[in-house]
TILUMBA-791051 format. One record per residue (C-alpha): residue number from 0; residue in one letter; y, x, z. Coordinates in steps of 0.5 Angstrom, whole numbers, plus 500, padded with zeros to 3 digits. Example, Ala and Ser with C-alpha at 12.3 -4.5 7.8 and 13.67 -1.06 7.14 Angstrom:
BEGIN
nuvo seq: 0 type: A north: 491 east: 525 up: 516 .
nuvo seq: 1 type: S north: 498 east: 527 up: 514 .
// end
This chain:
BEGIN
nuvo seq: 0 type: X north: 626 east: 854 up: 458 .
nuvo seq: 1 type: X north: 632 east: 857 up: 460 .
nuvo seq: 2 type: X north: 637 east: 857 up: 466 .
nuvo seq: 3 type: X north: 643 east: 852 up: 467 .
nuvo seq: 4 type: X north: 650 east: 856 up: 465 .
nuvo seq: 5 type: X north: 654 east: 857 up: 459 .
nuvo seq: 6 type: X north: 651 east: 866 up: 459 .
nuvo seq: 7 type: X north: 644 east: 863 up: 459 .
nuvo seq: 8 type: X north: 644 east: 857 up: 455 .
nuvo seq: 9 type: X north: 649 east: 857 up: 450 .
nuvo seq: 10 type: X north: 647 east: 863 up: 446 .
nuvo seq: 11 type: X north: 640 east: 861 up: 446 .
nuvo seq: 12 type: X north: 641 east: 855 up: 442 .
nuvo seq: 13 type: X north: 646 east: 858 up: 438 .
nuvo seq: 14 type: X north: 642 east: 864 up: 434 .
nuvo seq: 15 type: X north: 636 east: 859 up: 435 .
nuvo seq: 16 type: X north: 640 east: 855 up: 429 .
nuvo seq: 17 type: X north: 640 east: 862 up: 425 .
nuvo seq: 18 type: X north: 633 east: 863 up: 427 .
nuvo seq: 19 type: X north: 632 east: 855 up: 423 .
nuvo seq: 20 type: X north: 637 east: 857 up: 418 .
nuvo seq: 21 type: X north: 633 east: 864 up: 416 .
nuvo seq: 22 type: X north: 626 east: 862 up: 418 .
nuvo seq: 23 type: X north: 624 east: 855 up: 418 .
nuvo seq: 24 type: X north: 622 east: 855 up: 425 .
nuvo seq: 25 type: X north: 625 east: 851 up: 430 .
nuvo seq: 26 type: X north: 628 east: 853 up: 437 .
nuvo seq: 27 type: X north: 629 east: 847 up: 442 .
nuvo seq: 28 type: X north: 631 east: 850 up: 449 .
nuvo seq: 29 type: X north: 632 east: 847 up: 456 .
nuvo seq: 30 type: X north: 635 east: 849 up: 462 .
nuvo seq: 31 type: X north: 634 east: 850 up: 469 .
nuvo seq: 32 type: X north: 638 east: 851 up: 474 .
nuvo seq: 33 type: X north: 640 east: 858 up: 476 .
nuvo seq: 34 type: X north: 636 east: 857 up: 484 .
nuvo seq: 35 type: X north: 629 east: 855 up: 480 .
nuvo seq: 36 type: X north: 630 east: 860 up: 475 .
nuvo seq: 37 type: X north: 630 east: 865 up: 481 .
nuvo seq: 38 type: X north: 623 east: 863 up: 484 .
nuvo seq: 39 type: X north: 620 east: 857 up: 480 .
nuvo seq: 40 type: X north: 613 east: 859 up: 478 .
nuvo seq: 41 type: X north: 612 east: 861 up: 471 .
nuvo seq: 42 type: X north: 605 east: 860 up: 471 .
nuvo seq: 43 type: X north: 608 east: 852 up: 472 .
nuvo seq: 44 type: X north: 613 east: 854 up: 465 .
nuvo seq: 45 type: X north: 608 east: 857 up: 461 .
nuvo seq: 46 type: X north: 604 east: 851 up: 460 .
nuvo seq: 47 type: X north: 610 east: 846 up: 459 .
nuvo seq: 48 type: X north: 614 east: 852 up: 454 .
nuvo seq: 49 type: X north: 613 east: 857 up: 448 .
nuvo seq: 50 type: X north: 618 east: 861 up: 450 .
nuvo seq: 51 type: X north: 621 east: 862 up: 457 .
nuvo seq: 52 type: X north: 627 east: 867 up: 460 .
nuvo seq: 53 type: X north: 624 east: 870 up: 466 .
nuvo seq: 54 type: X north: 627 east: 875 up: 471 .
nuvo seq: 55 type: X north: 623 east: 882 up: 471 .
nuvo seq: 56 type: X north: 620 east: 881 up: 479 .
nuvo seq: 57 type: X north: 616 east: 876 up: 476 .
nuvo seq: 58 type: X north: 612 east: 881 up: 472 .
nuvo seq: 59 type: X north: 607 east: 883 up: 478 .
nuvo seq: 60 type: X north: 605 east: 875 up: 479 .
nuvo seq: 61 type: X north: 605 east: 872 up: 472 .
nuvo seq: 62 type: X north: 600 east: 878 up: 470 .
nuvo seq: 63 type: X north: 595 east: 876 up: 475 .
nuvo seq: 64 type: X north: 595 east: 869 up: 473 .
nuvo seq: 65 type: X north: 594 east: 871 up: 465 .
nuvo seq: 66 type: X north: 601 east: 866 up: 464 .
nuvo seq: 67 type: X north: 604 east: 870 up: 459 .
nuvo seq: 68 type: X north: 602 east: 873 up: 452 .
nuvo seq: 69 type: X north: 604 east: 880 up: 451 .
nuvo seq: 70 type: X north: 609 east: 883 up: 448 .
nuvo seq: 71 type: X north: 607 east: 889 up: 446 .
nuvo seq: 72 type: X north: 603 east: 887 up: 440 .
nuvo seq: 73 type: X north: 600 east: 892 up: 434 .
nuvo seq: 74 type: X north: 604 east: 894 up: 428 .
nuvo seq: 75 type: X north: 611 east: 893 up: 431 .
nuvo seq: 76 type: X north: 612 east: 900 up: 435 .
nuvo seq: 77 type: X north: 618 east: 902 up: 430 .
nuvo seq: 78 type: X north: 621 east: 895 up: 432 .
nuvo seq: 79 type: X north: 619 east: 896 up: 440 .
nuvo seq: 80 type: X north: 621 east: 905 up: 439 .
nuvo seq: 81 type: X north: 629 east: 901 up: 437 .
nuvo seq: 82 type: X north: 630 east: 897 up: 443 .
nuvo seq: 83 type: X north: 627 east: 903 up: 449 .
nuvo seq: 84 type: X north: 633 east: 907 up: 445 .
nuvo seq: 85 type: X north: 638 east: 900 up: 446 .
nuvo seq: 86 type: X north: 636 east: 899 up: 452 .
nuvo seq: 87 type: X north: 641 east: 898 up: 458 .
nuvo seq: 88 type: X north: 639 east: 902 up: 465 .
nuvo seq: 89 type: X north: 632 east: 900 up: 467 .
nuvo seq: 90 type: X north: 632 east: 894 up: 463 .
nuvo seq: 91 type: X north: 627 east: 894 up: 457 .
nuvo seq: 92 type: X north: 622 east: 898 up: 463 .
nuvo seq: 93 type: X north: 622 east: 893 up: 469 .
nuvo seq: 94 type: X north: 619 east: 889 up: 463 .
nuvo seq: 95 type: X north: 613 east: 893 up: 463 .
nuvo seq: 96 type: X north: 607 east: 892 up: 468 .
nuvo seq: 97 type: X north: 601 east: 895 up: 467 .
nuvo seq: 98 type: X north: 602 east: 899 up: 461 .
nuvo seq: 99 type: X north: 603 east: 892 up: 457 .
nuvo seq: 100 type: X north: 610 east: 889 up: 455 .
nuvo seq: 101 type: X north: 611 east: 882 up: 458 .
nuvo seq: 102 type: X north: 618 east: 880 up: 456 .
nuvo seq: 103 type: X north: 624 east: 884 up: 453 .
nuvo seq: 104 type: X north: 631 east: 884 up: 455 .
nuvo seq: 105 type: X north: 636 east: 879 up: 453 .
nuvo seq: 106 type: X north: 641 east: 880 up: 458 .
nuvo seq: 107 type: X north: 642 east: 885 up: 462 .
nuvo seq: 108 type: X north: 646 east: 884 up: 469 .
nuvo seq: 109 type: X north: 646 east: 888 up: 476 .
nuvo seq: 110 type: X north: 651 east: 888 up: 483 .
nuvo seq: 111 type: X north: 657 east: 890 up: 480 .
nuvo seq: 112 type: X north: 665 east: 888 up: 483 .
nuvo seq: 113 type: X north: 668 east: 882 up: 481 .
nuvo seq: 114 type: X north: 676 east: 882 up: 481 .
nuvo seq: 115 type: X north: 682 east: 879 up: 480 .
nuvo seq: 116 type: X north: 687 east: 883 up: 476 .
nuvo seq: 117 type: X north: 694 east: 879 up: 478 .
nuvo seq: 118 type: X north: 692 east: 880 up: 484 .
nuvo seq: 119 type: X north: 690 east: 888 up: 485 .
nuvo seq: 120 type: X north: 694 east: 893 up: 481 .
nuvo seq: 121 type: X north: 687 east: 896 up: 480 .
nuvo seq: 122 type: X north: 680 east: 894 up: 483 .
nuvo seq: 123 type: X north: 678 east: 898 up: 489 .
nuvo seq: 124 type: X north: 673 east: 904 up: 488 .
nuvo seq: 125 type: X north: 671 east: 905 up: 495 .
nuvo seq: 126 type: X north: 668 east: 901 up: 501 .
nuvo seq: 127 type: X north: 673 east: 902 up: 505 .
nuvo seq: 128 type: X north: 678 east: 899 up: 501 .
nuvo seq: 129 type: X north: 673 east: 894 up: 500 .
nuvo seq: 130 type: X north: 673 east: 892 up: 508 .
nuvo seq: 131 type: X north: 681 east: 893 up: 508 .
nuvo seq: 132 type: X north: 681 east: 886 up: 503 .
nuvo seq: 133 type: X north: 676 east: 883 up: 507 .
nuvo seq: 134 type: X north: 680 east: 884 up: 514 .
nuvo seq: 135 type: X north: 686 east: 880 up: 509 .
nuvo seq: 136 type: X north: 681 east: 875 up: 507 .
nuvo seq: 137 type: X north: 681 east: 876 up: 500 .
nuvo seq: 138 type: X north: 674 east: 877 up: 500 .
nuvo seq: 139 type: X north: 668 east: 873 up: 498 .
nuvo seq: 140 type: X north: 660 east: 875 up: 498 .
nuvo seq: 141 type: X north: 655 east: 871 up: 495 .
nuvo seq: 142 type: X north: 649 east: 870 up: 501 .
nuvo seq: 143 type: X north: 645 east: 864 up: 499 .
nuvo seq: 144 type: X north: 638 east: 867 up: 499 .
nuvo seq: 145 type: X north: 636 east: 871 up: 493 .
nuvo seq: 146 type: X north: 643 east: 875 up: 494 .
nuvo seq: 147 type: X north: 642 east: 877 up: 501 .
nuvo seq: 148 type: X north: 637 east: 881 up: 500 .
nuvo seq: 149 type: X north: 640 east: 883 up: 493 .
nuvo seq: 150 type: X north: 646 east: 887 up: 497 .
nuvo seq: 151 type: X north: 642 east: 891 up: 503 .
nuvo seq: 152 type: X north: 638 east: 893 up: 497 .
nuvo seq: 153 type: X north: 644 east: 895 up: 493 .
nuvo seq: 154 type: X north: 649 east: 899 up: 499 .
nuvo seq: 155 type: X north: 641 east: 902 up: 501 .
nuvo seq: 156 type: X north: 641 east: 905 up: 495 .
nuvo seq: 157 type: X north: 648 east: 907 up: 494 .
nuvo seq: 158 type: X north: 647 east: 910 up: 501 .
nuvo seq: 159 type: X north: 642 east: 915 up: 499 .
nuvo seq: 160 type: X north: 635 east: 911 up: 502 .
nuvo seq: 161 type: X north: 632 east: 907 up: 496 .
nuvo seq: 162 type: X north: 628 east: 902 up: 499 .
nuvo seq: 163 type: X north: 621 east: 902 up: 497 .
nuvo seq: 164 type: X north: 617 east: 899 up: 491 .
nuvo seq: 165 type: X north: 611 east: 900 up: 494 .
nuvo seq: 166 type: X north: 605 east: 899 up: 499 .
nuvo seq: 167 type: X north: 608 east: 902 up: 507 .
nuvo seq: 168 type: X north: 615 east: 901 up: 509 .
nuvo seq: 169 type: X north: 620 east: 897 up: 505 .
nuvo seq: 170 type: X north: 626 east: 902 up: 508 .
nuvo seq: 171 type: X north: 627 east: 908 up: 514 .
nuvo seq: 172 type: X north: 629 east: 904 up: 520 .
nuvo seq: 173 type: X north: 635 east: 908 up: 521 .
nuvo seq: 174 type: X north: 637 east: 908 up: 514 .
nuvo seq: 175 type: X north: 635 east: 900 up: 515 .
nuvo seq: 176 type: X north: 639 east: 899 up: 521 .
nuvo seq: 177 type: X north: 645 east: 902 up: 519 .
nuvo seq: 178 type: X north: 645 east: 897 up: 512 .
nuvo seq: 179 type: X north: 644 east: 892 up: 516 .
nuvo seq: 180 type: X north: 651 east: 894 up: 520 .
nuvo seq: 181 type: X north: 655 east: 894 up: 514 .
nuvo seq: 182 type: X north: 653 east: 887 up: 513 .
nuvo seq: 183 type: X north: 655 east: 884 up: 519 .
nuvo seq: 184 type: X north: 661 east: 887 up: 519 .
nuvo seq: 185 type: X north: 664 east: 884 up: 513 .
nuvo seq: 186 type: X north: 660 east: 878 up: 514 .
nuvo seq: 187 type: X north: 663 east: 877 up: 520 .
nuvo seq: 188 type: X north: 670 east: 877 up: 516 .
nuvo seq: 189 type: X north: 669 east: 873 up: 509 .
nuvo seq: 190 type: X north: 668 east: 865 up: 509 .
nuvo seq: 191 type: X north: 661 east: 862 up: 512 .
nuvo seq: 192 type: X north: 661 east: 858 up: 507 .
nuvo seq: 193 type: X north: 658 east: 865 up: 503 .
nuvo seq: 194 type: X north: 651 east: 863 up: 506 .
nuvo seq: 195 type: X north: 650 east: 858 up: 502 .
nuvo seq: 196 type: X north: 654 east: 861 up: 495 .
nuvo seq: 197 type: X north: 650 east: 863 up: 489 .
nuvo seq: 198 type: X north: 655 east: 868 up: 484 .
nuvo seq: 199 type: X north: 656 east: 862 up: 480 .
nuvo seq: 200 type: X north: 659 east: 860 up: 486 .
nuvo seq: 201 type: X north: 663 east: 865 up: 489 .
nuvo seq: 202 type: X north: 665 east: 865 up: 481 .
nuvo seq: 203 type: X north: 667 east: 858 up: 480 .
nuvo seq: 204 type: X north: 672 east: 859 up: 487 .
nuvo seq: 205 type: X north: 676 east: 866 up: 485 .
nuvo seq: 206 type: X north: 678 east: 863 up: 478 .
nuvo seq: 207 type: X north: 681 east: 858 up: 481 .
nuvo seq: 208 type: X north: 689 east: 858 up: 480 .
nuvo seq: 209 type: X north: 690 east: 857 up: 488 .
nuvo seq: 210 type: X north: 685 east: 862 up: 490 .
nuvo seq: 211 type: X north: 687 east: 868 up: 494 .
nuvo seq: 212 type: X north: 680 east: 871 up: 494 .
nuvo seq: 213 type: X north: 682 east: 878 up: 490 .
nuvo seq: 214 type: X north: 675 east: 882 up: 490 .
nuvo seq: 215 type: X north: 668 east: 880 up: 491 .
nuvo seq: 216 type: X north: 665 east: 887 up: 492 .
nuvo seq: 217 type: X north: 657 east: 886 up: 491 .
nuvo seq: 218 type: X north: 656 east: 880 up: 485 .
nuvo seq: 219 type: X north: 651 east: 880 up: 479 .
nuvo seq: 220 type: X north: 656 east: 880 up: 473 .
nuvo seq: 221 type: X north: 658 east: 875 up: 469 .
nuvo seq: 222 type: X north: 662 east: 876 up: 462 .
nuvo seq: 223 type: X north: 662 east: 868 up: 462 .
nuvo seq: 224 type: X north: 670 east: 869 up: 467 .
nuvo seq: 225 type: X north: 671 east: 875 up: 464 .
nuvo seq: 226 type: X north: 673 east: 872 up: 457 .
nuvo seq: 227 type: X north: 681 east: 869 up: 457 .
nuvo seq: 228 type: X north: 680 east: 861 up: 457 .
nuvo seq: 229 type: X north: 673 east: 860 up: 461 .
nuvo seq: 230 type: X north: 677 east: 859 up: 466 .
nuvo seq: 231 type: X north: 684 east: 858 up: 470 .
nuvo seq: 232 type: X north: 684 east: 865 up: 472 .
nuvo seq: 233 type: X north: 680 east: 870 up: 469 .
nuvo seq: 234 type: X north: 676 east: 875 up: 472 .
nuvo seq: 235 type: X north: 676 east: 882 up: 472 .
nuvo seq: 236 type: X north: 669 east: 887 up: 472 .
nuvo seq: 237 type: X north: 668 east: 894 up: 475 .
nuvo seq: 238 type: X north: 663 east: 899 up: 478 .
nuvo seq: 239 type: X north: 661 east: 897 up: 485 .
nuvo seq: 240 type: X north: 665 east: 901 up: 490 .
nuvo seq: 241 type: X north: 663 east: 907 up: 493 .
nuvo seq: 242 type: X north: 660 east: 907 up: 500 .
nuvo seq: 243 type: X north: 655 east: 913 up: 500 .
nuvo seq: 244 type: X north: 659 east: 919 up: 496 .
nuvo seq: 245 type: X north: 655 east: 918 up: 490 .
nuvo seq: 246 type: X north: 658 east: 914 up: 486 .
nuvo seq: 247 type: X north: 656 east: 907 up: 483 .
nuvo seq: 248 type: X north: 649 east: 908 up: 484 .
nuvo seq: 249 type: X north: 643 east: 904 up: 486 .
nuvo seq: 250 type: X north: 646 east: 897 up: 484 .
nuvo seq: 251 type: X north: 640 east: 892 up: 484 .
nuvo seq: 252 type: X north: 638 east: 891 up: 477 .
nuvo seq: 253 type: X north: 637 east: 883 up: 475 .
nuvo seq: 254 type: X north: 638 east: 879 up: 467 .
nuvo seq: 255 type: X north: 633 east: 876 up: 463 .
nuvo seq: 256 type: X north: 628 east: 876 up: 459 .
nuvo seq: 257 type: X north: 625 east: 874 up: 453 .
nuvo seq: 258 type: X north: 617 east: 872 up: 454 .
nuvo seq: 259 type: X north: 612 east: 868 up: 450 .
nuvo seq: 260 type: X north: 607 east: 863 up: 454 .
nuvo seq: 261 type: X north: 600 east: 865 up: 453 .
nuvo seq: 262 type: X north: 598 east: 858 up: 453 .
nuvo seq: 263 type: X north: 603 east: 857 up: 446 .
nuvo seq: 264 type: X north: 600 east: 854 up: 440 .
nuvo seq: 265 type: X north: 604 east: 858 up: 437 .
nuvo seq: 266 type: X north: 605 east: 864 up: 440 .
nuvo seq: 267 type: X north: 606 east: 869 up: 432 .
nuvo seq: 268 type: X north: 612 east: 864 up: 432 .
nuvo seq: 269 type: X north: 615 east: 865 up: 439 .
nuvo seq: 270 type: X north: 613 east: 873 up: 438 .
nuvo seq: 271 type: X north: 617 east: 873 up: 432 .
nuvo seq: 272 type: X north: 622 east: 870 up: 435 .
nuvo seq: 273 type: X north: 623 east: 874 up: 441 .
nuvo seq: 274 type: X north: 623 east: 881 up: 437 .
nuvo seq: 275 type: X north: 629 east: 878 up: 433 .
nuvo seq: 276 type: X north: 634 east: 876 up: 438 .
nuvo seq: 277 type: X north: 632 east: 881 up: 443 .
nuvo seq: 278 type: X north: 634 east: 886 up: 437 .
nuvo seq: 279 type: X north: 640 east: 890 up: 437 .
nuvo seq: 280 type: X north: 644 east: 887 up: 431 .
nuvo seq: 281 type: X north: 643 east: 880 up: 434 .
nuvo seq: 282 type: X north: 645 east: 881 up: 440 .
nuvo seq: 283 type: X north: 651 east: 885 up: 438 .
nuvo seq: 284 type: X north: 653 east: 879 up: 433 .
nuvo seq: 285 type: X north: 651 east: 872 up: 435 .
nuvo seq: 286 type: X north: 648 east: 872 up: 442 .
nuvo seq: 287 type: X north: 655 east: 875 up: 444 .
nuvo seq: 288 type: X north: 659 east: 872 up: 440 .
nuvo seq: 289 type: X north: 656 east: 866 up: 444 .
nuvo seq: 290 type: X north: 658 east: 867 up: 451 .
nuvo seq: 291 type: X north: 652 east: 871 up: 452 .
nuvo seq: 292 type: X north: 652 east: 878 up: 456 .
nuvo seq: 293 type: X north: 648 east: 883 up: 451 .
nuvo seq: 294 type: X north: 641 east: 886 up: 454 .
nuvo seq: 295 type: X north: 642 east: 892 up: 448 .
nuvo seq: 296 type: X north: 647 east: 897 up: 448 .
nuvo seq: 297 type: X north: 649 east: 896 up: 441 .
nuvo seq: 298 type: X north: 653 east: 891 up: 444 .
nuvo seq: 299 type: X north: 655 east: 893 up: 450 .
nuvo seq: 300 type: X north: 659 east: 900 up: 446 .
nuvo seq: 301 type: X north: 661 east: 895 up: 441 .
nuvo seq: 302 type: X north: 668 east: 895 up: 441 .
nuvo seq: 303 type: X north: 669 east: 887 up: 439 .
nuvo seq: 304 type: X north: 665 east: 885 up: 444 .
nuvo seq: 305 type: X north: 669 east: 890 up: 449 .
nuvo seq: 306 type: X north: 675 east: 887 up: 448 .
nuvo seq: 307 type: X north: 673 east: 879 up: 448 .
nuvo seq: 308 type: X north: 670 east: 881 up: 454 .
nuvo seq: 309 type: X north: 676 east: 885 up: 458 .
nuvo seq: 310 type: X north: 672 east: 890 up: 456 .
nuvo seq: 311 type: X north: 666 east: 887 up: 462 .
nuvo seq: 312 type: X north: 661 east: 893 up: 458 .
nuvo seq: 313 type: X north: 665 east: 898 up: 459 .
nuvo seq: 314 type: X north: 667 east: 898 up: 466 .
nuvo seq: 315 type: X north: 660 east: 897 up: 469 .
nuvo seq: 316 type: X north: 656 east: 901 up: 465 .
nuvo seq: 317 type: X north: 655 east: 906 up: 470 .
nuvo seq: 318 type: X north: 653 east: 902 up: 475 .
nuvo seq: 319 type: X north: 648 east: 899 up: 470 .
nuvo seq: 320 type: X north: 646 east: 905 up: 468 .
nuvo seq: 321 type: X north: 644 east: 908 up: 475 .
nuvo seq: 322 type: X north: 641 east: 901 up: 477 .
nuvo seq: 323 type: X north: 635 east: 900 up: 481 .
nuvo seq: 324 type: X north: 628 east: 896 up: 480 .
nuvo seq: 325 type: X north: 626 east: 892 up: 486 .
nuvo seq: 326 type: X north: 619 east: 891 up: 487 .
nuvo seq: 327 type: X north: 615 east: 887 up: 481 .
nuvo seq: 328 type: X north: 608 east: 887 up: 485 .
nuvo seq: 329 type: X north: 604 east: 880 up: 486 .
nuvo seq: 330 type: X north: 606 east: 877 up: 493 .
nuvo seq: 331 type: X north: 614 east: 880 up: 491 .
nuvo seq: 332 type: X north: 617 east: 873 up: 489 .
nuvo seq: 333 type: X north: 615 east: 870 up: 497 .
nuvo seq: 334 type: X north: 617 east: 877 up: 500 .
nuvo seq: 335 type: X north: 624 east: 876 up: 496 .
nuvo seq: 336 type: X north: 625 east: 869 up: 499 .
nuvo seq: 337 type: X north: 623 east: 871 up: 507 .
nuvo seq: 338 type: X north: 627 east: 878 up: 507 .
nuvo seq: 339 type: X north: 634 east: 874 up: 505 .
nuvo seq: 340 type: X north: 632 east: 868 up: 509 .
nuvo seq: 341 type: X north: 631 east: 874 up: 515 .
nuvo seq: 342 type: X north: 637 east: 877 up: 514 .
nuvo seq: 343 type: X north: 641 east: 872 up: 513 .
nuvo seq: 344 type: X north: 638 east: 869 up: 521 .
nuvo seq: 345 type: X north: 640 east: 876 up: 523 .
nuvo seq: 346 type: X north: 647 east: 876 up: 521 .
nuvo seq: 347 type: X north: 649 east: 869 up: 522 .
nuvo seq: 348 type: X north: 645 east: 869 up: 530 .
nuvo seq: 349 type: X north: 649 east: 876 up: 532 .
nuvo seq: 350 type: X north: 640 east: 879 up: 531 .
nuvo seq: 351 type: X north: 639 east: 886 up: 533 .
nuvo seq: 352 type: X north: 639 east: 890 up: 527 .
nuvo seq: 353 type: X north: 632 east: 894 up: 528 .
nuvo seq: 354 type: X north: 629 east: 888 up: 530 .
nuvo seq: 355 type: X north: 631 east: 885 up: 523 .
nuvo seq: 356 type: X north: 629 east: 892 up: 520 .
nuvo seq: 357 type: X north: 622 east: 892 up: 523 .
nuvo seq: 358 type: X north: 621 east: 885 up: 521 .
nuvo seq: 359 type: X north: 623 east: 887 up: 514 .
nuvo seq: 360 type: X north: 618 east: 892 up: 514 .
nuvo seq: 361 type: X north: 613 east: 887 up: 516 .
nuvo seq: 362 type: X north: 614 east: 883 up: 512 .
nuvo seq: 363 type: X north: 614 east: 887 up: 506 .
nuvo seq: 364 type: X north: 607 east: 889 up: 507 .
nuvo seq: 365 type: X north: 605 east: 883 up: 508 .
nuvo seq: 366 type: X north: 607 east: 881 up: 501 .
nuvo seq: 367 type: X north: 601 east: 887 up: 498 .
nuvo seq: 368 type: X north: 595 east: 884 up: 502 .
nuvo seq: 369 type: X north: 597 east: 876 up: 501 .
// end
């Protein structure tokens, strides 16, 4: 099982044909849409399908409920040591929980900028001229929950306030607040319409050949728009811009794994498999060559692959590379959804920004203790 966009099914099915060619073995996939991929239960997938893509803050959960079968399996380390090497930023790591490896990256992604280049001579690098576009009306955010969340975490940590991983308080009050203003103030001055867009959304409407929508400051990548022809209007990619003085940092990292359920019949086969695709020749060749958006550095400093893409990988990597791992705890996925939804009831009702705070930081502990 997979999820429903061209990045993320039609990769799959095609190295599952070379897989069949080389193995034997046969690779049916299925998608969902990318709203049930972000918080349908896996335990629920894991008894309907051998191999399942999974998004890394499931790990907390899924370890609890047994549902996935380890990765990490002995007399493979040599293959395991050549994807930590290839790994982008965190991604091989937000895969780990409690020392065992449940999943391997595939496609790696964070909040990078989206841009128009036929209409900016460059993409901007700083928030303050991401907020002169906004006040011209050439912006658009995606704020359909998870992705509210998504940003505060991202200008929090580009800020200098990470918010936390860990039991306690989500982040600083002060610090909390003053996120919480900044997205009020360019919600305030894009489309209303972004509290219920996605990135494939916001996407879908800056490629359109009328549209004015130059910049989309905090969106998680998406090479599919960045390949000449997916669309009327190509769009470009670049590092988030700069609101704290630290440049590109602190991105929320996202993508996807590979994982294998626990309840297969044929769990050698699927373990197989996903040792294979995840691997760096694969990704660079057939799994790019798809459509795919790579989880392993070989293909992102391929130059073929750069160049089919706008050179996507090359002028996000910074970001992918100082990204940051949200919290993977077992009660994270129910917090992710009540702290978007919180946000998003703040901004559009006009709520005080330390009552959001404050509710945030009660939210996130109670998501330790369910």
């Amino acid at each position: 099982m997979t999820w429903s966009h061209p990045r993320g099914h039609d990769p799959m099915v095609a190295c599952s044909q070379l897989w069949k060619e080389k193995s034997g073995v046969t690779v049916e996939w299925e998608k969902r849409s990318l709203q049930d991929f972000e918080s349908y239960p896996v335990d629920e997938l894991a008894r309907a399908y051998d191999l399942i893509v999974i998004d890394h803050p499931h790990v907390g959960q899924i370890t609890a409920e047994n549902c996935l079968h380890p990765l990490d399996v002995p007399g493979r380390e040599a293959e395991r040591d050549a994807l930590i090497a290839g790994s982008v930023g965190q991604s091989y790591q937000s895969y780990c929980w409690q020392d065992r490896q449940w999943a391997f990256p595939i496609d790696t992604a964070s909040q990078v900028l989206a841009w128009r280049p036929d209409l900016l001579e460059r993409p901007p690098t700083t928030w303050a001229e991401v907020m002169r576009l906004a006040r011209e009306g050439k912006v658009l955010l995606p704020l359909r929950p998870p992705h509210t969340l998504m940003t505060f975490y991202t200008l929090c940590a580009n800020l200098g306030s990470h918010c936390s991983t860990t039991f306690g308080d989500l982040v600083a009050p002060e610090a909390g607040a003053r996120t919480f203003e900044m997205m009020r103030e360019i919600s305030a001055l894009i489309d209303p319409a972004c509290f219920d867009m996605d990135p494939i959304a916001v996407l879908e409407r800056m490629a359109l050949p009328e549209a004015d929508i130059a910049c989309s400051p905090l969106i998680y990548g998406y090479v599919s728009y960045a390949i000449e022809g997916f669309r009327p209007s190509l769009i470009a990619f670049a590092d988030i811009a700069d609101a704290g003085g630290n440049g590109p940092i602190g991105s929320a990292l996202g993508g996807t794994g590979i994982a294998v359920s626990a309840f297969s019949a044929h769990r050698d086969a699927a373990t197989d498999f996903a040792y294979w695709i995840a691997s760096g020749d694969i990704q660079r060749g057939p799994y790019a060559a798809a459509g795919g958006q790579p989880g392993h550095a070989a293909a992102w400093e391929d130059a073929a692959v750069n160049a089919a893409t706008t050179d996507f990988y090359a002028a996000t990597r910074k970001t992918l590379e100082s990204s940051w791992v949200r919290p993977r705890h077992n009660g994270y996925m129910a917090f992710q959804q009540k702290a978007s939804d919180r946000i998003n009831a703040g901004l559009m009702n006009g709520h005080d920004a330390a009552a959001v705070v404050a509710d945030l930081n009660r939210l996130f502990r109670d998501s330790f203790l369910a």
